[in-house]
C-alpha positions in Angstrom: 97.3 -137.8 -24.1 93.8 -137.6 -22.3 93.7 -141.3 -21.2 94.8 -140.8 -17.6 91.8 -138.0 -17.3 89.2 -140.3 -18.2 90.0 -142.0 -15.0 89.1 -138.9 -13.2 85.5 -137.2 -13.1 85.4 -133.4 -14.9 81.9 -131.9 -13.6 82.7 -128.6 -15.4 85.2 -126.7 -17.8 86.0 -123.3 -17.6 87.1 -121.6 -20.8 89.0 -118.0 -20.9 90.0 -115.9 -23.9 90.1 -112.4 -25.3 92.1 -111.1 -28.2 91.2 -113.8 -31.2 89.3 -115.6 -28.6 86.2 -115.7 -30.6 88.0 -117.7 -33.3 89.9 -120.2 -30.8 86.6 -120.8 -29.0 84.5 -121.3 -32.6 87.3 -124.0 -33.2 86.8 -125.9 -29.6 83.2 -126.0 -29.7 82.5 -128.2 -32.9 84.3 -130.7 -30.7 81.7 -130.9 -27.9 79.3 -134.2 -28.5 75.8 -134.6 -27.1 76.6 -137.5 -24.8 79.0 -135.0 -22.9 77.1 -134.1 -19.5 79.7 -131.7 -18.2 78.6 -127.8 -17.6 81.0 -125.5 -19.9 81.5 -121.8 -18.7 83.0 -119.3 -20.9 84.7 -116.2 -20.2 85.3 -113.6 -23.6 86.4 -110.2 -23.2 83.7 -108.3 -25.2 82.7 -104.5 -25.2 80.8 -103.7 -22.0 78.1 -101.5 -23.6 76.7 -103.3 -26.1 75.4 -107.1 -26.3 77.8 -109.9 -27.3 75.9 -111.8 -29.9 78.2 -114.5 -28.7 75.1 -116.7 -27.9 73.7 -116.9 -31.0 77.2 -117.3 -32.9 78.5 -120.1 -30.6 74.7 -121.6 -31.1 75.8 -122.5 -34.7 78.6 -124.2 -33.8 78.1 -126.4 -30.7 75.5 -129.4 -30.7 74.8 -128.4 -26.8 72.8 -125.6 -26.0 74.2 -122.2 -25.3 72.6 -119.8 -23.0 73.8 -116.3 -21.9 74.2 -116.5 -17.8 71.5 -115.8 -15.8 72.2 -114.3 -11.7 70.9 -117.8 -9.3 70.4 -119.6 -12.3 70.5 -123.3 -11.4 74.0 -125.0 -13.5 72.8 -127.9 -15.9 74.6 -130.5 -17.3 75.4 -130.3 -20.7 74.7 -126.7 -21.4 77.8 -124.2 -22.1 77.2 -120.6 -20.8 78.5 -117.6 -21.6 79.0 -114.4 -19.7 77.3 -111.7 -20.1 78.8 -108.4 -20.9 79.8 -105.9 -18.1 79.1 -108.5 -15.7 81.3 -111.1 -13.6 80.5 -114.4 -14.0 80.8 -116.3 -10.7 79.9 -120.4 -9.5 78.0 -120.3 -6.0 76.8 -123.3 -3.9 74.1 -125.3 -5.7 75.9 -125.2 -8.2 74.5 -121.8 -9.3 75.6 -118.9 -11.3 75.9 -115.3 -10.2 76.4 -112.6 -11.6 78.6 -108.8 -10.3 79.3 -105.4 -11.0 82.3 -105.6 -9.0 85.5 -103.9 -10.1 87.1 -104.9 -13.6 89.6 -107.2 -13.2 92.6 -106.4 -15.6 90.0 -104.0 -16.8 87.3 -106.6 -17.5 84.3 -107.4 -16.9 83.2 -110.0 -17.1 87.0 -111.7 -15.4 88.3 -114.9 -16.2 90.4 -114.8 -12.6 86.8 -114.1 -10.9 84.8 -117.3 -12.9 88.1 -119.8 -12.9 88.4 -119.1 -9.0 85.0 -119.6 -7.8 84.4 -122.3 -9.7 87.6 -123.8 -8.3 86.5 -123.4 -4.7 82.9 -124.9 -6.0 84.5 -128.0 -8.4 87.9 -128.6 -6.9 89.8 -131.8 -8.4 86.4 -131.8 -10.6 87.6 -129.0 -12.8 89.1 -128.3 -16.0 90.2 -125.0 -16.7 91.4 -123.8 -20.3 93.3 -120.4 -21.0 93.3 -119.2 -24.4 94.7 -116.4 -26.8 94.5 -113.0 -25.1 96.5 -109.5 -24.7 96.1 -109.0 -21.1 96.8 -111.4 -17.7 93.5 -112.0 -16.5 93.1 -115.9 -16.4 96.9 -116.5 -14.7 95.6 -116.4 -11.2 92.2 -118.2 -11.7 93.7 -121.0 -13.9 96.4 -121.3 -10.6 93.6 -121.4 -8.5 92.2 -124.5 -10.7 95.4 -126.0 -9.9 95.8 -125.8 -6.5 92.3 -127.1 -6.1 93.4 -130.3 -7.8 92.1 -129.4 -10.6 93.4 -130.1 -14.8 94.7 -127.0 -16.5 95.4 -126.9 -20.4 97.3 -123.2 -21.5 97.4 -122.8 -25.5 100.8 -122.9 -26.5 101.5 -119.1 -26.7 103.6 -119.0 -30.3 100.2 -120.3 -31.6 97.6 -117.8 -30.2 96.4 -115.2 -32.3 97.6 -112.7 -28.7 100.2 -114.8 -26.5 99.8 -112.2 -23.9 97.6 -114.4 -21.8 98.4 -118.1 -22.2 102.1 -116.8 -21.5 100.9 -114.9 -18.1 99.5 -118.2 -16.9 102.9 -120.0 -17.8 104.6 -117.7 -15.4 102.1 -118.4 -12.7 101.9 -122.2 -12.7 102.7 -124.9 -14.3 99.9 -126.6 -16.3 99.0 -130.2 -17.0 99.2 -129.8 -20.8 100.9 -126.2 -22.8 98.8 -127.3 -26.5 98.5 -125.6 -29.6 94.7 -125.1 -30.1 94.3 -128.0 -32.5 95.5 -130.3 -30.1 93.6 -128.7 -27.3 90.6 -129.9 -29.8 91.7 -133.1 -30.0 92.0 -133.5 -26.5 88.2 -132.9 -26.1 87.8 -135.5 -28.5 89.4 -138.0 -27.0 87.8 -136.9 -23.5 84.5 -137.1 -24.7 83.2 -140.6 -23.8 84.8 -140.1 -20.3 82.7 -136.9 -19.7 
């Protein structure tokens, strides 16, 4: 499934989710090895008035380190970050993060359309870009921006998310490289992982 990938480069993967998000993301990242050098950036609709805990959950699960975004923190390799609540998470020249207090976006914030579509102008045909379970349509016109950048783009198959709201959104908007249930979309980072 992932063999014609491996011939490309992936720099970074961008990851969007909300409703059961926290469950479909706590499957994917047990399947993240040490030897991957890619930068993982992670968009989860969570309360804006309180702190996620996400970091420390995700911690347990994900041989790579996990950090909360900082604003003009330099990107490393091999690290996953997560955005922080009430904030947009962005990609700027560098590559760095920043963060906004711009408007919600489908009444988030932090936006999966604002983090997929910068880091689409930033990573072009070096991006992968993953939607997830979700009740709203934010991620359809960031994971089409990953696409026309040349980017890959995996949807979860929408009868198998928890909320199909959001995978199906981004059906109607492009068409992905791969529509997988999340077990495959596991399996497909498996079988990525000595090409990353």
């Amino acid at each position: 499934m992932a063999a014609d990938l491996l011939r490309r480069s992936i720099d970074a993967i961008v990851i969007g989710a909300s409703s059961g998000g926290v469950e479909a993301i706590s499957a994917l990242l047990p399947a993240l090895t040490e030897t991957m050098r890619v930068s993982i950036f992670i968009v989860l609709h969570v309360p804006r008035d309180r702190p996620s805990g996400l970091v420390e959950l995700f911690n347990y699960k994900c041989v790579l380190p996990v950090r909360e975004a900082q604003d003009k923190e330099p990107v490393e390799n091999g690290t996953v970050y997560i955005a922080p609540p009430d904030y947009h998470l962005l990609l700027d020249k560098g590559p760095r993060l920043a963060l906004s207090c711009d408007e919600p976006v489908h009444y988030s914030r932090p936006a999966i359309d604002c983090l997929f579509e910068s880091a689409a102008d930033i990573y072009q045909n070096r991006l992968l870009g993953i939607i997830l379970t979700g009740g709203n349509e934010d991620g359809a016109a960031g994971l089409a921006a990953v696409k026309n950048a040349g980017g890959v783009t995996i949807v979860q198959q929408p009868d198998t998310a928890q909320m199909s709201v959001m995978p199906a959104a981004a059906l109607k908007r492009c068409t992905p490289d791969f529509v997988l249930p999340l077990v495959d979309i596991v399996k497909f980072f498996t079988d990525l992982k000595n090409g990353f």
